[in-house]
Backbone and ligand atoms as CSV (ligand in chain L), in Angstrom:
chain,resi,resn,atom,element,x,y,z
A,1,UNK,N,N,0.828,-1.206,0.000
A,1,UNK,CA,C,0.000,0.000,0.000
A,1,UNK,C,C,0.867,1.262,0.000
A,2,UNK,N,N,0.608,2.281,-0.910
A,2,UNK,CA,C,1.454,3.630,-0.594
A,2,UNK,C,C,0.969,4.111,0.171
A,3,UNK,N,N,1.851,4.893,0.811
A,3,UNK,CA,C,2.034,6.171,1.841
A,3,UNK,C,C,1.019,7.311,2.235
A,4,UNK,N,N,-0.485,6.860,3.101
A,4,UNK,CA,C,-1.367,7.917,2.815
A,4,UNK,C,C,-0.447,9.226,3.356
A,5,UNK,N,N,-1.761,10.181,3.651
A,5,UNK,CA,C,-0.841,11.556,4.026
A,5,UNK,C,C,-0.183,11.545,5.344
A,6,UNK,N,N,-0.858,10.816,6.502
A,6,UNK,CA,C,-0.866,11.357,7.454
A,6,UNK,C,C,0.509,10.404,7.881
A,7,UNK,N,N,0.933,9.117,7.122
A,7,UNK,CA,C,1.684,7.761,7.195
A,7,UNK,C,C,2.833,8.868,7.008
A,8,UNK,N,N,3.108,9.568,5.898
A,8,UNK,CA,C,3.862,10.283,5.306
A,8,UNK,C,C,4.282,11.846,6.244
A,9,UNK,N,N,3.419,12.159,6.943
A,9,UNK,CA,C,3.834,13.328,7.648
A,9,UNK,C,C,4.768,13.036,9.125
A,10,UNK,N,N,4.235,11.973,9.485
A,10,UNK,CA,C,4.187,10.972,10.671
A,10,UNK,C,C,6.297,10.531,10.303
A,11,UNK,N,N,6.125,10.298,9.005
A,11,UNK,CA,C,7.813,10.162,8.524
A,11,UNK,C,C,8.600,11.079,8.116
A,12,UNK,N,N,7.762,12.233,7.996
A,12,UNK,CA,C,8.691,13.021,7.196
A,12,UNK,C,C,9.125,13.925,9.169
A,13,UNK,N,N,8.347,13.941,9.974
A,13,UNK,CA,C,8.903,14.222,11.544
A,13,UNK,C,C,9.673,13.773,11.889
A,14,UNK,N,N,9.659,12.326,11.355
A,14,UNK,CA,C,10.498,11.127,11.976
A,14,UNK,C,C,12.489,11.794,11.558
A,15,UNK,N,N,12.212,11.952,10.387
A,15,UNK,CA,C,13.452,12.422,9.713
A,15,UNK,C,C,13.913,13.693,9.660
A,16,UNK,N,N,13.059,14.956,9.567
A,16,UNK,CA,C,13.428,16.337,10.795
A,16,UNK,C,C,13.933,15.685,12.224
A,17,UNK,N,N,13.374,15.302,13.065
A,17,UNK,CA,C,13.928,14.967,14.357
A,17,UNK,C,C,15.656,14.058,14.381
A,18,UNK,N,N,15.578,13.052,12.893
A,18,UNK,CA,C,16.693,12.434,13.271
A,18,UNK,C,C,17.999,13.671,13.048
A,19,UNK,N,N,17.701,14.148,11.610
A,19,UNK,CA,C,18.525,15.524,11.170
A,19,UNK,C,C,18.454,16.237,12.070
A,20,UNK,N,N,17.205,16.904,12.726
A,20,UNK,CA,C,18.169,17.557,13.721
A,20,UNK,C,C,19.151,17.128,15.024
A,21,UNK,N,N,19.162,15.627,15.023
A,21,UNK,CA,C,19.851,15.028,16.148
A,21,UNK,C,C,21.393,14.912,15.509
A,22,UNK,N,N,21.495,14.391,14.528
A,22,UNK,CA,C,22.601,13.946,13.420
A,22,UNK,C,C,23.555,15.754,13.586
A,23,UNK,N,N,22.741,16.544,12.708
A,23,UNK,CA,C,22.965,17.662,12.787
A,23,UNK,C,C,23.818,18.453,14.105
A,24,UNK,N,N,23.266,18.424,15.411
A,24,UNK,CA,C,23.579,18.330,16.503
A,24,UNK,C,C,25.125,18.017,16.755
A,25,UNK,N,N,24.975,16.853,16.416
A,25,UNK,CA,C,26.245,15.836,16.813
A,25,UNK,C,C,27.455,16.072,15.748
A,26,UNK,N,N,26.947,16.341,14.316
A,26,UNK,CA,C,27.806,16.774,13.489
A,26,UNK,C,C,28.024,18.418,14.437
A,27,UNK,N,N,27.590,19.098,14.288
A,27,UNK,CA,C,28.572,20.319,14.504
A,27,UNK,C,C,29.437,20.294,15.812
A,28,UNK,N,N,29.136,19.333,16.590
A,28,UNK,CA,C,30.252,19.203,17.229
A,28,UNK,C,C,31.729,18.917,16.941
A,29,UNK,N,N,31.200,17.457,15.903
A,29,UNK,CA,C,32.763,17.370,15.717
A,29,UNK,C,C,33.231,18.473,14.649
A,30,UNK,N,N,33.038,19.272,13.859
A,30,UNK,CA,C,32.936,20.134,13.507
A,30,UNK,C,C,33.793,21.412,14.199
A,31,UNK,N,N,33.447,21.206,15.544
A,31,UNK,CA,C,33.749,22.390,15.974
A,31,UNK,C,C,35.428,21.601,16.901
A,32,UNK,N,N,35.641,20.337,16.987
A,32,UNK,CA,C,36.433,19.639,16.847
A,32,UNK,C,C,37.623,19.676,15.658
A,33,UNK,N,N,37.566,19.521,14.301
A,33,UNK,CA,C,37.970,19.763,13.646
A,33,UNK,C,C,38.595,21.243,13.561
A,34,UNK,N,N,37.674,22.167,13.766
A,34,UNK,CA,C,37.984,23.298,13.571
A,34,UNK,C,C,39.503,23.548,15.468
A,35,UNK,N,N,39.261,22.917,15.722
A,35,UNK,CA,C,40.438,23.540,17.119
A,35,UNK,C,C,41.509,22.798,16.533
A,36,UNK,N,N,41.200,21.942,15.933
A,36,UNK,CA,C,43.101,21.100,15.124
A,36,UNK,C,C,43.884,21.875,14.373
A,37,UNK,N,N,45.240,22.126,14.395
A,37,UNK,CA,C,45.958,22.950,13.960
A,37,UNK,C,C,45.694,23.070,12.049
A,38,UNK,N,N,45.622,21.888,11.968
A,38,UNK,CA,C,45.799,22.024,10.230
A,38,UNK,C,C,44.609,22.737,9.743
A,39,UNK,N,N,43.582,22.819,10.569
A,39,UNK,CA,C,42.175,23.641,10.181
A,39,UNK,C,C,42.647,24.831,9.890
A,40,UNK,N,N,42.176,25.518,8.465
A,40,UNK,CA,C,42.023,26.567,8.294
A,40,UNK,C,C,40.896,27.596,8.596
A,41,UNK,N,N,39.676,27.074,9.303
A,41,UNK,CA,C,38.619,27.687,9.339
A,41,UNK,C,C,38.732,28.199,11.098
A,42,UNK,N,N,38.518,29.521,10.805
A,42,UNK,CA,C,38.229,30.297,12.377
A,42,UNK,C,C,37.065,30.248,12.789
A,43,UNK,N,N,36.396,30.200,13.842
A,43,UNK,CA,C,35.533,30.125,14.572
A,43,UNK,C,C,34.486,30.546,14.291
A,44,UNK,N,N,33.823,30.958,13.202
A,44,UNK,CA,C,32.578,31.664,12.617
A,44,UNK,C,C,31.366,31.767,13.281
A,45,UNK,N,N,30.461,32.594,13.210
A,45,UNK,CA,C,29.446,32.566,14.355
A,45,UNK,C,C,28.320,31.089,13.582
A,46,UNK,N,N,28.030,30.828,14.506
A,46,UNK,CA,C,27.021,29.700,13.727
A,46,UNK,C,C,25.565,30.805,13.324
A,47,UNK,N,N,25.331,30.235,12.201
A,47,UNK,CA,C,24.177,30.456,12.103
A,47,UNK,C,C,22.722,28.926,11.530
A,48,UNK,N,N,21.815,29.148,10.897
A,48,UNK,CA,C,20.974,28.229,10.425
A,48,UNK,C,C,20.952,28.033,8.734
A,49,UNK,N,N,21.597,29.062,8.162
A,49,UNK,CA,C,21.212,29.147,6.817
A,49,UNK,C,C,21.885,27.951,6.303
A,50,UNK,N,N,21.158,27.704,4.872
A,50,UNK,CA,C,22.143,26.486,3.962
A,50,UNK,C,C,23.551,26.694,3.473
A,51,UNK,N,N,23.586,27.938,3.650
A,51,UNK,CA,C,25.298,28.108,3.811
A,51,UNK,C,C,26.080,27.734,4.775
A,52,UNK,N,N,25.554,27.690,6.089
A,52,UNK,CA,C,26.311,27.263,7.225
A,52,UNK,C,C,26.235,25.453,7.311
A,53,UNK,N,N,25.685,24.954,6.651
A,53,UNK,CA,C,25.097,23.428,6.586
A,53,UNK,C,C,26.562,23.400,5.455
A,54,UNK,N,N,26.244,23.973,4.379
A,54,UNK,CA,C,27.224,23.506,3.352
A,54,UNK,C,C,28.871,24.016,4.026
A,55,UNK,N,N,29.174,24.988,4.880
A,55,UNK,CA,C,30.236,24.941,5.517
A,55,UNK,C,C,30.406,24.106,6.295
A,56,UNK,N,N,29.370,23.217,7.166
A,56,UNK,CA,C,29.647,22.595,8.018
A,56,UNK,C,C,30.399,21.143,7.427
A,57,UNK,N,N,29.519,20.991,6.127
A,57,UNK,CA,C,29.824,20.031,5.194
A,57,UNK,C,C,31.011,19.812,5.156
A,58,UNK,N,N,31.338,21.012,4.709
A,58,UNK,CA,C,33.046,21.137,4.400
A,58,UNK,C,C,34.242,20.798,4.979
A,59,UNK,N,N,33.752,21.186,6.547
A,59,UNK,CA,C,34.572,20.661,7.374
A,59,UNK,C,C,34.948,19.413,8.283
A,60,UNK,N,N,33.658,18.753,7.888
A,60,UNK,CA,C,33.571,17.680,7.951
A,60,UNK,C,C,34.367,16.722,7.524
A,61,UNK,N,N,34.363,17.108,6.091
A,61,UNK,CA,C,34.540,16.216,5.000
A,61,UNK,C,C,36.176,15.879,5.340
A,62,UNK,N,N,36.855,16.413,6.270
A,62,UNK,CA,C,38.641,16.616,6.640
A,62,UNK,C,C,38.331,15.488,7.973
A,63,UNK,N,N,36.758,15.365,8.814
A,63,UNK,CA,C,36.795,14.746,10.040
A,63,UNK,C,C,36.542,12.762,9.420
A,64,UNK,N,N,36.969,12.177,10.229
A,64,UNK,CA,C,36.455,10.578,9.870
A,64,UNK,C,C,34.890,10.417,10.923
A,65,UNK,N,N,33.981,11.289,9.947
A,65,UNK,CA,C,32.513,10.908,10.574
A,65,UNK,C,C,31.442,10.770,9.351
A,66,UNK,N,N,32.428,10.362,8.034
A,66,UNK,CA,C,32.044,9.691,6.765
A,66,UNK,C,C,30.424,8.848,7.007
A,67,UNK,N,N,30.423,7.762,7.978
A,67,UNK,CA,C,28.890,7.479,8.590
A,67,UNK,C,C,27.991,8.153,8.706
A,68,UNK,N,N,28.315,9.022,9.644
A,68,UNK,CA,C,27.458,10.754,10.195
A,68,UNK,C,C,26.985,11.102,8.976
A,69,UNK,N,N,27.855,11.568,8.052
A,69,UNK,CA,C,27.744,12.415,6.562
A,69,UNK,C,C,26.131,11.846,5.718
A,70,UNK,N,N,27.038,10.025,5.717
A,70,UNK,CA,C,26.252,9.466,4.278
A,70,UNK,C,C,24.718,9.386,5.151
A,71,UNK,N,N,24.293,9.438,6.531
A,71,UNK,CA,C,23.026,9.367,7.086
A,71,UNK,C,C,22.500,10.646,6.434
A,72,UNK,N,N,23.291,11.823,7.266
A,72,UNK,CA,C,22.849,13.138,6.825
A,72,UNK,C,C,21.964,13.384,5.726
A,73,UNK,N,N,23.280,12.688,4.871
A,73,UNK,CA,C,22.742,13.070,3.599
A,73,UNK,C,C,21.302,12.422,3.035
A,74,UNK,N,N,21.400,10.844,3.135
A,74,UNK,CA,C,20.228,10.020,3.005
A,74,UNK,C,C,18.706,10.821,3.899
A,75,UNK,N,N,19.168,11.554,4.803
A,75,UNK,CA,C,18.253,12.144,5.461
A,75,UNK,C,C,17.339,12.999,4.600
A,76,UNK,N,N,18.674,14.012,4.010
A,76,UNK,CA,C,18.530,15.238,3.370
A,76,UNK,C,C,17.671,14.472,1.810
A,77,UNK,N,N,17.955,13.569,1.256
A,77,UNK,CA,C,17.130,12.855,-0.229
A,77,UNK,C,C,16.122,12.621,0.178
A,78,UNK,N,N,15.595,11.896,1.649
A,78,UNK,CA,C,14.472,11.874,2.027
A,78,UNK,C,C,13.540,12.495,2.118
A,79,UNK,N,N,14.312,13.696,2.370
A,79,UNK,CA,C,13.343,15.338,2.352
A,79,UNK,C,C,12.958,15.155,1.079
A,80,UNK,N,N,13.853,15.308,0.367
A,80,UNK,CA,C,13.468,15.614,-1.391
A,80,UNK,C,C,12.575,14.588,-2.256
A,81,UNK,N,N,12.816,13.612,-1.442
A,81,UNK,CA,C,11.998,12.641,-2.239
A,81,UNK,C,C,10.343,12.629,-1.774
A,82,UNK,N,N,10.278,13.335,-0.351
A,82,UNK,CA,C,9.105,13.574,-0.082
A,82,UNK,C,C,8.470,14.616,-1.021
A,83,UNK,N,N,9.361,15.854,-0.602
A,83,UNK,CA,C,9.020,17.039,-1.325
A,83,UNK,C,C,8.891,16.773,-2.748
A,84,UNK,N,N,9.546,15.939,-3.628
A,84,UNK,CA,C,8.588,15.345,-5.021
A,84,UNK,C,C,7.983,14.359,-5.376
A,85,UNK,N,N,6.849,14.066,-3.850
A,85,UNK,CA,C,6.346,13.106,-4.199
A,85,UNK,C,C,6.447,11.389,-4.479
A,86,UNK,N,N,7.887,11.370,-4.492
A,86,UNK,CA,C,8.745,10.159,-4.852
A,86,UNK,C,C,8.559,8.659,-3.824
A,87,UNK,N,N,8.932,9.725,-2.125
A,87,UNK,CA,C,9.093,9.208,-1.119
A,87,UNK,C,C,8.204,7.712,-1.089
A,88,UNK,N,N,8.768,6.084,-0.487
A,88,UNK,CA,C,7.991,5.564,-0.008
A,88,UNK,C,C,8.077,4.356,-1.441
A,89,UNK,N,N,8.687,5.094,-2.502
A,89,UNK,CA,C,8.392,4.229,-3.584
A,89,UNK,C,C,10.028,3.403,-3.800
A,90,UNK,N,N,9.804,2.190,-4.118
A,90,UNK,CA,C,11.741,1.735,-4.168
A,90,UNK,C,C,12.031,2.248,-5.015
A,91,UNK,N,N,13.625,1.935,-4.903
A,91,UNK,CA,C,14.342,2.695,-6.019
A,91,UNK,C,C,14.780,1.825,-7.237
A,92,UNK,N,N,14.506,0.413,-6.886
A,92,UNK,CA,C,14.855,-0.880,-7.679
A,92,UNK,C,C,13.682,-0.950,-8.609
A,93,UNK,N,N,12.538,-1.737,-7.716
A,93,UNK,CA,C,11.969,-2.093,-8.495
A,93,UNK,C,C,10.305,-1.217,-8.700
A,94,UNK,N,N,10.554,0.011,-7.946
A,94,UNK,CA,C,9.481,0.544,-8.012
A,94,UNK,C,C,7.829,0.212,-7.410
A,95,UNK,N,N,8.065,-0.800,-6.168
A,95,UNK,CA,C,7.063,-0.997,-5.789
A,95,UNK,C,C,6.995,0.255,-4.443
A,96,UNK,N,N,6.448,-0.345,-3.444
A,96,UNK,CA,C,6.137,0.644,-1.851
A,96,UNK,C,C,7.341,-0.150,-0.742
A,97,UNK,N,N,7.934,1.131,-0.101
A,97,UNK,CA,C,8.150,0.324,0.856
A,97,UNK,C,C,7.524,0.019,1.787
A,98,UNK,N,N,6.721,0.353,2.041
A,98,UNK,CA,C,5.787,0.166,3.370
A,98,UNK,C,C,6.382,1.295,4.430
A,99,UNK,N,N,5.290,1.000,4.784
A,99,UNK,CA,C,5.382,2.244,6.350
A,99,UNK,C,C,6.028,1.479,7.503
A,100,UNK,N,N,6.196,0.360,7.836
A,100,UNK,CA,C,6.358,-1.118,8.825
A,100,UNK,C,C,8.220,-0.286,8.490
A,101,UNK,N,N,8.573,-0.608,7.369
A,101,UNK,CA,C,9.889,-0.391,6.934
A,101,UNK,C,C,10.693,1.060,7.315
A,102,UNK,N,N,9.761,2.185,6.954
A,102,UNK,CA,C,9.998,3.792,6.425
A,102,UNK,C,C,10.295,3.978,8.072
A,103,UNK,N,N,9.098,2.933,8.578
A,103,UNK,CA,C,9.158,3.866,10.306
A,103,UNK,C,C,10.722,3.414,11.202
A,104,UNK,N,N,11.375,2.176,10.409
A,104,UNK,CA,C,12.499,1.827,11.378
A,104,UNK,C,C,13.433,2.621,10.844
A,105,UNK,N,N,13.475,2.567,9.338
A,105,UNK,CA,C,14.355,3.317,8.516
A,105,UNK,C,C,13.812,4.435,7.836
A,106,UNK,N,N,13.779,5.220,7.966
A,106,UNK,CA,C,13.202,6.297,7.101
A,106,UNK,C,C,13.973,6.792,5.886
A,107,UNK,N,N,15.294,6.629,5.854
A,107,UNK,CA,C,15.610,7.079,4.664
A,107,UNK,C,C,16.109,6.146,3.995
A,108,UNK,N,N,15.708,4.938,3.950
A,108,UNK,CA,C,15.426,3.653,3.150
A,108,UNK,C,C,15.039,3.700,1.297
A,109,UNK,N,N,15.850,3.709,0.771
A,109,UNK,CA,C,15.960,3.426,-0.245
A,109,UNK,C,C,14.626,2.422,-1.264
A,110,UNK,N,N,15.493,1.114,-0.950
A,110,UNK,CA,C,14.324,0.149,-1.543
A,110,UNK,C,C,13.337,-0.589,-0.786
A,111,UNK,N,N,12.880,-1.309,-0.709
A,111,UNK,CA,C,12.166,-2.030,-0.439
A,111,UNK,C,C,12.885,-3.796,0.116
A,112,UNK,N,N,12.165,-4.214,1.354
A,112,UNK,CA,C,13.135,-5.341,1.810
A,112,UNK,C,C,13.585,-6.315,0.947
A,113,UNK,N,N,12.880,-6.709,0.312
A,113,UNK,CA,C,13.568,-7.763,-1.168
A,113,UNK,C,C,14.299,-7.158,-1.740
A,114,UNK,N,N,14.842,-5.886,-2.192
A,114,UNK,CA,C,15.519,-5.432,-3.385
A,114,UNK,C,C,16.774,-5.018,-2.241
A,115,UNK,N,N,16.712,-4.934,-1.108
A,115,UNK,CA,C,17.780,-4.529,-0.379
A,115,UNK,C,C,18.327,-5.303,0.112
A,116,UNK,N,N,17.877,-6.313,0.089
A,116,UNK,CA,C,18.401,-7.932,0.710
A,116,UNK,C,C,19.392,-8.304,-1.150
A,117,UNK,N,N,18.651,-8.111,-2.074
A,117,UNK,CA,C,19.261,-8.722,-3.421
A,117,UNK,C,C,20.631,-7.339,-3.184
A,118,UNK,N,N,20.184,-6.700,-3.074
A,118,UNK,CA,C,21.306,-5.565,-2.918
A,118,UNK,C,C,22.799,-5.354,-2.111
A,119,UNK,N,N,22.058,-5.906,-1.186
A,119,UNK,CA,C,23.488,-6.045,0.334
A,119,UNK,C,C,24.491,-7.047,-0.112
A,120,UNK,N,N,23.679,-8.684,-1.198
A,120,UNK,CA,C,23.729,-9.571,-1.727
A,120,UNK,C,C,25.134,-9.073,-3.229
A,121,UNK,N,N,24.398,-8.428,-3.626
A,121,UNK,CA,C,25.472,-8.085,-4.739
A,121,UNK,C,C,26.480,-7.401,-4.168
A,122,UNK,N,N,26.375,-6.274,-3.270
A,122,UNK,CA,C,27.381,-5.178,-3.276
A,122,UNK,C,C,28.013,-5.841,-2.603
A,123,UNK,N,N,27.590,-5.915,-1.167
A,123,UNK,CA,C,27.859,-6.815,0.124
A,123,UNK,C,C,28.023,-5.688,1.000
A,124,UNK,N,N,28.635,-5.527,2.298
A,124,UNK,CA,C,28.678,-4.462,3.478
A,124,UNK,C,C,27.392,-3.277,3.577
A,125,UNK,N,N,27.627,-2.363,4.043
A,125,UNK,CA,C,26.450,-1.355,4.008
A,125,UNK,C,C,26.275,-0.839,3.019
A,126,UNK,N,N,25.166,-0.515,3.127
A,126,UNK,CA,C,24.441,0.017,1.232
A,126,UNK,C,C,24.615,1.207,1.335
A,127,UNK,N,N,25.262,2.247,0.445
A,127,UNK,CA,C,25.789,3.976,0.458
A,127,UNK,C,C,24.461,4.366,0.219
A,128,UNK,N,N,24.291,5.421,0.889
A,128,UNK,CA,C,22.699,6.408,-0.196
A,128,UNK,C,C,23.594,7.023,-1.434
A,129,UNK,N,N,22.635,6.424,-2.621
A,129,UNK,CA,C,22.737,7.089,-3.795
A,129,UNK,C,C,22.112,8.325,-3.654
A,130,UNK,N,N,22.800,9.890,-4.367
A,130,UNK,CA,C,22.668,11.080,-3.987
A,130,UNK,C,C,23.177,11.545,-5.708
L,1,ZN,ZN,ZN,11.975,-3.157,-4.470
């Protein structure tokens, strides 16, 4: 069954709340990175805008919290895939993932058969395609 509205709002909270937890925890190390000598970045005031997200990005990208990142990000497609409608549908074979699924994982990709054939081919953890 697809995603009525309320299944869908109910997830799209689910994944604001994790981002802003993820988020959280990223600018820490962040602000970690930034006290290490080889950092070039000074102490900037934080702010909220998508510029400060894409700086935070940046500095990241020098920290080993590569995990942190690829969630983030899977977070951040989740948004988008809501916002066009997409959300909820696999990416394999185009059926539903179900809500049973979306609610453990929310930024779940395919669907449990196509991610099981998936883990199967690639093997280790599955990257979010972005
Ligand atoms: Zn599938």
């Amino acid at each position: 069954m697809p995603l009525n509205q309320k299944q869908t709002e109910e997830l799209r909270g689910l994944i604001d709340q994790r981002r802003e937890a993820l988020l959280a925890e990223l600018r820490e190390d962040a602000a970690r990175v930034r006290e290490q000598p080889y950092s070039e970045h000074a102490g900037s005031a934080p702010d909220t805008g998508d510029e400060s997200v894409a700086t935070l990005i940046a500095d990241l990208e020098q920290a080993d919290v590569t995990r942190d990142l690829d969630e983030f990000r899977s977070l951040e497609s989740a948004k988008s895939r809501i916002a066009g409608g997409e959300y909820g549908t696999c990416n394999d074979c185009g059926g539903d993932i179900g809500f049973a699924r979306l609610k453990a994982t929310p930024s779940a990709l395919r669907c449990i058969d196509c991610q099981e054939r998936y883990e199967k081919t690639y093997g280790g953890e599955p990257k979010p395609s972005l």
